[in-house]
N, C-alpha and C positions, 0 to 999 in steps of 0.2 A: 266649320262643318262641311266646306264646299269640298273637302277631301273625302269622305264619307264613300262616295261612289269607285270611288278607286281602290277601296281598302283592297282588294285581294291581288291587285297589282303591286302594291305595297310592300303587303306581307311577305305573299307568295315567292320562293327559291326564283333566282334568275334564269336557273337550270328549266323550269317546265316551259313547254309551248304553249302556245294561246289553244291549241285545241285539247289541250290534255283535261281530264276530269280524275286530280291527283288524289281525291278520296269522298269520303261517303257525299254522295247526292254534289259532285263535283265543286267547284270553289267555291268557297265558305258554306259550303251545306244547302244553295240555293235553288241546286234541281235544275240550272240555266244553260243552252250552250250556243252558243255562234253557228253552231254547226248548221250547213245546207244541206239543200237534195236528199235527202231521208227517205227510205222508202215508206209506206202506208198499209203494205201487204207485206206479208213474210210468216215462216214457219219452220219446221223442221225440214221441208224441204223446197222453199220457196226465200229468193233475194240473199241465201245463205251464203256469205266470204269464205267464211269458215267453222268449224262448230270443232268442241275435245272436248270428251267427257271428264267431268271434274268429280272428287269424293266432295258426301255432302258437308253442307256447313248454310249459315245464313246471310252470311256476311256478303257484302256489295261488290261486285269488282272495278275496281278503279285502275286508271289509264294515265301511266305517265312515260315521255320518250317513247323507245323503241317496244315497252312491256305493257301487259295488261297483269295485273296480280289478284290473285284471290285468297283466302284460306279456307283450310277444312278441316275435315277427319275424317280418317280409314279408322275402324276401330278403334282404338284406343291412342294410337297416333295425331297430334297435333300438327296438322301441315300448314307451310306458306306456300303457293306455286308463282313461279312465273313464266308467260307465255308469252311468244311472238305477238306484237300484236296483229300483223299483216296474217301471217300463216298459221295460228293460235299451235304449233307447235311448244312444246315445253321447254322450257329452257335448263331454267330447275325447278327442283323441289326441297324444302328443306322440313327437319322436325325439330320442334319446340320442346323442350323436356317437358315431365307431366308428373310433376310430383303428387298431384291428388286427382282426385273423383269429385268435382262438386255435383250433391245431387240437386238435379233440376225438376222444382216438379210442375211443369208445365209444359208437354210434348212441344208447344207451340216455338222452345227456345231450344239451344244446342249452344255446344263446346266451344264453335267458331261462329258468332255472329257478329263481333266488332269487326267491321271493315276496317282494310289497310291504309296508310299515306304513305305517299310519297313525294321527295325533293324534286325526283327527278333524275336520283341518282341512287341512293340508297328507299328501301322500303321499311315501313318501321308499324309493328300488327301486335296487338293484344291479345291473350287468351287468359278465359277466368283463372284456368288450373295451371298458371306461372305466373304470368305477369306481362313485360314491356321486352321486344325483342325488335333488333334493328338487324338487315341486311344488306350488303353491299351489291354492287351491280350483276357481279356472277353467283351470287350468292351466297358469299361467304358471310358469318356471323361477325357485324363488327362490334356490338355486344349485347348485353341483358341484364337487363333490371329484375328479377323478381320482386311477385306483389302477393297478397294476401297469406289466407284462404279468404274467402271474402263469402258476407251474408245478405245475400241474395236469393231468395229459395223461385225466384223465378229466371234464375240465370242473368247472365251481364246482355246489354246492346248499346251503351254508349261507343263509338269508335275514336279511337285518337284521330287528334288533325294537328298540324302545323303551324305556327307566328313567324314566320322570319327564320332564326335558329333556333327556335323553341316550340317542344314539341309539348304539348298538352294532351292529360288524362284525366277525364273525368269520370269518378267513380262515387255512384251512390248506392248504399247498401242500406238494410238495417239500422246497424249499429256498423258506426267507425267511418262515415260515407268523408272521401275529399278529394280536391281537386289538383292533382302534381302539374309541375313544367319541369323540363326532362332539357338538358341543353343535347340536343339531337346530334351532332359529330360525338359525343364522348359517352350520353347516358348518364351526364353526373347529374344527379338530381339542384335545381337550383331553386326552388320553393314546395313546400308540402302547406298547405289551407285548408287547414280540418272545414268540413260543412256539420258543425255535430246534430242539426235540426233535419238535415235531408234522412230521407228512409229511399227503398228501394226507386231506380227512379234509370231512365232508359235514353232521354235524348243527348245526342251529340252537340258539344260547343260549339259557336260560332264565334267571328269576331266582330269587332268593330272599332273603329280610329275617332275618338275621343279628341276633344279642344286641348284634353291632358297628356296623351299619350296613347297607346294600343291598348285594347280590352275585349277579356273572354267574355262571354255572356254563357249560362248555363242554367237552364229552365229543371227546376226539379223540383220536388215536396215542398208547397204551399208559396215557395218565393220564387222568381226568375232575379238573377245575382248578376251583377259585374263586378269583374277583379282585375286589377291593373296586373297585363302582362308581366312587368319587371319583378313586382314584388310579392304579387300574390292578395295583396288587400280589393279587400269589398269595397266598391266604389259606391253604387246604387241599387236599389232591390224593390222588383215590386212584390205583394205579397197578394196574402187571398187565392193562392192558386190549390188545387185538391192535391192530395199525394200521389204516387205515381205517375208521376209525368212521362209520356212515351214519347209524343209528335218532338220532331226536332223546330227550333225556331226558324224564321226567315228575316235576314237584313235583307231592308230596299230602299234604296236611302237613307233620308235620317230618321226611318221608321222599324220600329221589329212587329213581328205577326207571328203570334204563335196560337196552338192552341191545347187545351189540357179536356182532359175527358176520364172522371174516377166516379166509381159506383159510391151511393147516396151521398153528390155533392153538385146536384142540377138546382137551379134556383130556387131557393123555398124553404129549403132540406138543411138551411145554416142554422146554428144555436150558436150561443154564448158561454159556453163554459168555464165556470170561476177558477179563480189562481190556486194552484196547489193548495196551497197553505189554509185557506177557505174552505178547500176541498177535504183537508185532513181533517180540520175542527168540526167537521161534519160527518164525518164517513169512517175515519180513524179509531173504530171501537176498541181496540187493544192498546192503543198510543205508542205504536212503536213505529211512526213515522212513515209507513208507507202502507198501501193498500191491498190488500189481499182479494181474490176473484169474490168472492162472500161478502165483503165489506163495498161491492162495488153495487147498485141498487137497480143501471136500468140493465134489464134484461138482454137488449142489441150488444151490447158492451159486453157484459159478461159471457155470452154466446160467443163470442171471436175476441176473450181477450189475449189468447195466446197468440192467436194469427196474425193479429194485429194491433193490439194493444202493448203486451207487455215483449218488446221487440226482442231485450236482452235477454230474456229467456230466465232470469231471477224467481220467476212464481210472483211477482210484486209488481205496483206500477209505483216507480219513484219518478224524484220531481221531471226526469228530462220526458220518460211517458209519459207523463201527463201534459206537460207542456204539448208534447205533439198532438195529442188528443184535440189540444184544443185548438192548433193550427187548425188539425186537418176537418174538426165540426165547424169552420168556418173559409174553408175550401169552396170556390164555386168556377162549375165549369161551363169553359165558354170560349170562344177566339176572338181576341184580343189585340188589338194594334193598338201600339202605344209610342210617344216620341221619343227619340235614343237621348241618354245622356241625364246630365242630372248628379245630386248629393245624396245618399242617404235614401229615407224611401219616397221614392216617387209613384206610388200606388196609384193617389187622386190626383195630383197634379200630371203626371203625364199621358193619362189615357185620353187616347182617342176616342174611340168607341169600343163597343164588344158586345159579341152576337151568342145565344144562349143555344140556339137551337141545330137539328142536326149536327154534331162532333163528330167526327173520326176518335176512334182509339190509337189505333197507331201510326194512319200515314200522314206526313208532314204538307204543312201547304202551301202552297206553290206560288208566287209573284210573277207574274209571266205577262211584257206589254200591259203595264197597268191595270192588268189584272191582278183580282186573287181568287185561287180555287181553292178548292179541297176536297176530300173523298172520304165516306164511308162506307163501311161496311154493307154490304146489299150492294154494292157498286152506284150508292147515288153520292154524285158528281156535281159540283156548285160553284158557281160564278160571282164576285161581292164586287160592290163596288167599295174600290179602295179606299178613297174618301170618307165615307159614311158607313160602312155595313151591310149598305142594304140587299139583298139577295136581289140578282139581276137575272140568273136563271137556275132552275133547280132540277135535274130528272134523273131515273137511272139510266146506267148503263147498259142496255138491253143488251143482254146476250153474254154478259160478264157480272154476274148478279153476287159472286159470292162472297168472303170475306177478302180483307186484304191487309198486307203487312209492306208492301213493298210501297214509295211514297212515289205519288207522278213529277214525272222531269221533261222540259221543251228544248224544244229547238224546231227552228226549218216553219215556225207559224203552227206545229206538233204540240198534241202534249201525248205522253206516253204514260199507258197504267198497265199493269198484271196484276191480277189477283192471285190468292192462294193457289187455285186450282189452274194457274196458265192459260188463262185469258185474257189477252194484250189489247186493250184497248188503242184507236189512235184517234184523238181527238182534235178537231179543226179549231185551235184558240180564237178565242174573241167574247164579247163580252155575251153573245149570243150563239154559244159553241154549239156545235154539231158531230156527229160520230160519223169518222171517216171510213173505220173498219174495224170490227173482231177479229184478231187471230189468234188461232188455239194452239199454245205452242205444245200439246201433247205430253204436259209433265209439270206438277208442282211448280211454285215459285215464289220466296219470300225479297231473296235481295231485290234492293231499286235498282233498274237498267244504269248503265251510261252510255254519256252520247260523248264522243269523240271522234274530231276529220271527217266528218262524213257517214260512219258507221256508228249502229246504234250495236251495244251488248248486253247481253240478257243470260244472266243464270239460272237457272233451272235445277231440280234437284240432283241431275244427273249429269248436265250439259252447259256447258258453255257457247252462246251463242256471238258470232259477229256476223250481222245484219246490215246489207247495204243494196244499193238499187243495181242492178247488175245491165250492163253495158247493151245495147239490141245486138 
């Protein structure tokens, strides 16, 4: 296990540099960088390198070599960009075909929110309404995968990442949710692993290096899973997680931390609900094997069984809805460290601890100098001690109070937050943290910064920022 700490040296293309941040929330999705001298102040027109306005989209920008890349959308156009990263000049832009419309029904998502990776050399970026699309240095298409139409009626955010020369996509929907590996030079697909238990579900894989070999982990509907890189099989799985899993996890050492947050599944709010079969011989008034909205008794249920009960859209709950039913009435939310590795499920045997109270819905948390944070919503901001749980400091964020989708990332002794409405927090780590500065960057903001060489970058709904401490 003493390899464990080196995984993304490992994994990671020989092609990136140590400062690069080749995709969402920078290697392996931990939000961490090396990087020094950071500024603390900055805005639209303060410590600015460079700023290019970008079309919108959600998605993160990630920094590898000589480029920074983003995606978006002009209208109806599916873009990738990629910019200088020194002079955030354009280098290219390319367009993804778009064979459908998926409709999204929650403003909160859009067409481009999977962040890109990258080798180092080629970029490789998902969109719901195609699929998997790889580019080369100048931006030529070196190919494409199409995928779906896919069911998700609140839009995709999982983002691909990288193993070595294996490129991973994790996709949870409704119905038909799984997890591919893509061999990255060619796009030939080299394992498909249905998840047929997962329903719509948002965080990004991580990896981790196994006594056995390399392993994805991916937190979604009621279980967090490991699959052996090579093959695609389920190695380990904890369970008891609620559906909709958003926060993406964090490895730190031989530890993961994640955490999950779904409406009516805070501690208290679990039942027990009997097996199908039990359930027919009870409730199955016509006997023709599956359940109908009438033949369903408690009133919560029947009020959302379309929405969320009967997923396939049949008018009926068969055996696989109702199985989920009862995953998800026995969901509970909370964050969670728990020790990596393991057979089979390691629910009780590997937990650490886990903390029930204040959740983030969407930003992921953070391992920073034996630290752990996290953030919710209302900008309150929280210190654990890693060991035990126990809440070490708790307050909000004055002066950045309002929702937030973008997850905090360090560097420089920093932590960096934005909320929705572009309020950049800079926060002084330590187990006893303190607010170094608000700044207003004057415009929307869902993607998570990166920090890369020295410069921190921040998109906006309009703008693209590169932020550094500028010379006297």
């Amino acid at each position: 296990m003493a390899g464990i700490a080196t995984l993304v040296l490992v994994l990671a293309s020989a092609l990136l540099a140590s400062d690069d941040w080749p995709q969402f929330r920078g290697p392996n999705a931990a939000g961490v960088s090396d990087a020094a001298n950071l500024p603390a102040s900055f805005g639209p027109d303060e410590n600015v390198l460079w700023k290019a306005p970008v079309p919108p989209g959600n998605s993160s920008p990630v920094v590898a070599g000589d480029k920074v890349y983003l995606t978006g959308f002009d209208q109806d156009r599916l873009l990738t960009l990629a910019l200088d990263r020194h002079t955030g000049r354009v280098l290219w832009r390319q367009e993804a075909p778009r064979p459908r419309r998926q409709v999204i029904e929650r403003p909160a998502n859009g067409p481009a929110s999977a962040s890109p990776v990258s080798d180092g050399r080629n970029v490789y970026v998902f969109f719901q309404d195609f699929g998997l699309l790889a580019y080369g240095p100048d931006g030529q298409e070196v190919w494409r995968l199409p995928l779906g139409p896919f069911t998700n009626p609140f839009g995709h955010g999982a983002s691909p990442v990288l193993a070595g020369n294996t490129l991973l996509m994790n996709i949870d929907q409704d119905v038909g949710s799984f997890l591919l590996a893509v061999e990255k030079d060619s796009g030939r697909v080299l394992w498909r692993t249905e998840r047929p238990f997962a329903q719509r579900g948002y965080a990004t894989p991580v990896l981790f290096r196994g006594p056995d070999g390399d392993q994805v982990l991916v937190a979604g509907s009621y279980r967090l899973s490991a699959y052996d890189i090579r093959s695609g099989r389920e190695l380990w799985w904890i369970r008891r997680l609620p559906w909709q899993v958003k926060p993406t996890p964090v490895v730190a050492g031989e530890h993961i931390y994640f955490v999950t947050y779904s409406g009516e599944s805070d501690p208290g709010q679990q039942e027990t609900v009997p097996p199908f079969q039990e359930a027919l011989a009870r409730l199955d008034v016509n006997k023709d094997g599956k359940l109908s909205k009438d033949e369903v008794p408690d009133p919560a249920a029947k009020a959302r069984f379309g929405e969320y009960l009967d997923l396939d859209d049949t008018g009926y709950l068969e055996e696989r809805d109702w199985t989920q039913y009862r995953e998800r009435r026995l969901g509970e939310n909370a964050l969670r460290a728990y020790r990596l590795g393991g057979t089979g499920d390691v629910t009780d045997t590997h937990l650490l601890w886990k903390h029930s109270r204040t959740l983030p819905n969407v930003p992921s948390p953070l391992v920073y100098r034996d630290v752990l944070y996290t953030l919710k919503e209302g900008g309150i901001f929280t210190s654990f001690d890693i060991r035990t749980g126990e809440i070490i400091k708790q307050a909000r964020l004055a002066g950045a109070l309002g929702d937030y989708y973008a997850s905090p990332v360090a560097a420089d002794g920093k932590i960096y937050t934005v909320s929705e409405e572009g309020k950049a927090s800079v926060i002084e780590a330590g187990r006893e943290w303190r607010v170094l500065k608000v700044n207003d960057l004057e415009d929307g903001c869902k993607g998570t910064p990166a920090i890369a060489g020295g410069k921190l970058y921040v998109r906006t709904y309009g703008t693209l920022y590169c932020f550094a401490k500028k010379s006297p």
